[in-house]
C-alpha positions in Angstrom: 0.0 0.0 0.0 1.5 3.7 -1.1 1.9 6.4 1.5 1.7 9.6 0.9 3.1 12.7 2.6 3.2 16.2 2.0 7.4 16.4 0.7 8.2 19.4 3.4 7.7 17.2 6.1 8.4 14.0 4.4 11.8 14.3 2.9 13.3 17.9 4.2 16.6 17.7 1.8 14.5 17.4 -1.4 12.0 19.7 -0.7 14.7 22.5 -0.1 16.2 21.4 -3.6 12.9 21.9 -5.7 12.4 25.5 -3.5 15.7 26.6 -4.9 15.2 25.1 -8.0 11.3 26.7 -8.3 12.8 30.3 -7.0 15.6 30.8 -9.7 12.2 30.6 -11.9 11.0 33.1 -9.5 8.4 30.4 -8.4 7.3 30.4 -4.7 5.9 27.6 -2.6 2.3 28.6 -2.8 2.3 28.3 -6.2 2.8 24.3 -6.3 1.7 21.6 -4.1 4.4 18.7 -3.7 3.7 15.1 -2.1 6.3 12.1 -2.0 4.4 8.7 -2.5 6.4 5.6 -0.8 5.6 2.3 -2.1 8.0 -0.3 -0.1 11.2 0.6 -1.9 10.4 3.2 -4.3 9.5 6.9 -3.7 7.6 8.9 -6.5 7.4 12.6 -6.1 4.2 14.3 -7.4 3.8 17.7 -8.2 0.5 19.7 -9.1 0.5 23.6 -10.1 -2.0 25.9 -11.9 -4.2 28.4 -10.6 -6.6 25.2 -9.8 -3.7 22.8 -8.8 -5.1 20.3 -11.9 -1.7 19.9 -13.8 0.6 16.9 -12.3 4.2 15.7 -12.8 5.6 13.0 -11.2 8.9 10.7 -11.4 10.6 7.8 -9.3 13.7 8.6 -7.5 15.5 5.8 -4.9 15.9 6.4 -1.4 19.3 7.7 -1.9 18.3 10.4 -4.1 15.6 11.6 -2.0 17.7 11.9 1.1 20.4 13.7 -1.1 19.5 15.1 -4.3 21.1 14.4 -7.4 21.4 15.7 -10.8 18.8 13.9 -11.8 16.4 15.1 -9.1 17.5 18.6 -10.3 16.5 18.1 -13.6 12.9 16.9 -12.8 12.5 19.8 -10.8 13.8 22.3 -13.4 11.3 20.6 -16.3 8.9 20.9 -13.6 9.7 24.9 -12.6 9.6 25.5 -16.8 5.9 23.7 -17.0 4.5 25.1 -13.9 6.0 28.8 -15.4 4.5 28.2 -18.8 0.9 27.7 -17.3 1.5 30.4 -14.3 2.3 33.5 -17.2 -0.9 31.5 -19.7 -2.7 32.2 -16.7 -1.7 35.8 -15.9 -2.6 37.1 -19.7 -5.4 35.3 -19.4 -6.7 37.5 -16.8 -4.7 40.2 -17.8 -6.6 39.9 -21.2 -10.1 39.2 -19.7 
């Protein structure tokens, strides 16, 4: 059975990775939700944005990696801050545009 936990509180060290990688895109933490998913071995990190939190990304990453972030984690979190950017600005001229 999966367990799931909000990522702040579930694995500190990656959480603080995806912040820093989310505010060099000028990103803050209220504008993304992130939970880490633990199914016996394997942890998958899911991450919902948009005004309406409706658009999800996800990816498996070992234990190792999720107590120290790697490259790879890095990487997820960068596609991650460029999609949740894309729809945050398609948002803004949106109601900008009215």
């Amino acid at each position: 059975m999966a367990e799931e936990r909000i990522l702040r509180y579930a694995a500190p060290p990656l959480y603080k990775r995806m912040v820093e990688v989310f505010s060099t895109y000028h990103i803050h933490p209220y504008d993304f939700f992130a939970k880490l998913r633990k199914n016996n071995t394997e942890f998958t990190v899911i991450v919902r944005f948009s005004p309406d939190f409706s658009q999800v990304v996800s990816k498996g990453f070992t234990s190792e990696q999720v107590m120290h972030p790697d490259e790879e984690v890095t990487g997820f979190f960068e596609e991650a801050a460029k999609q949740c950017k894309s729809v945050l600005v398609a948002d803004y001229y949106k109601i900008k545009k009215g």
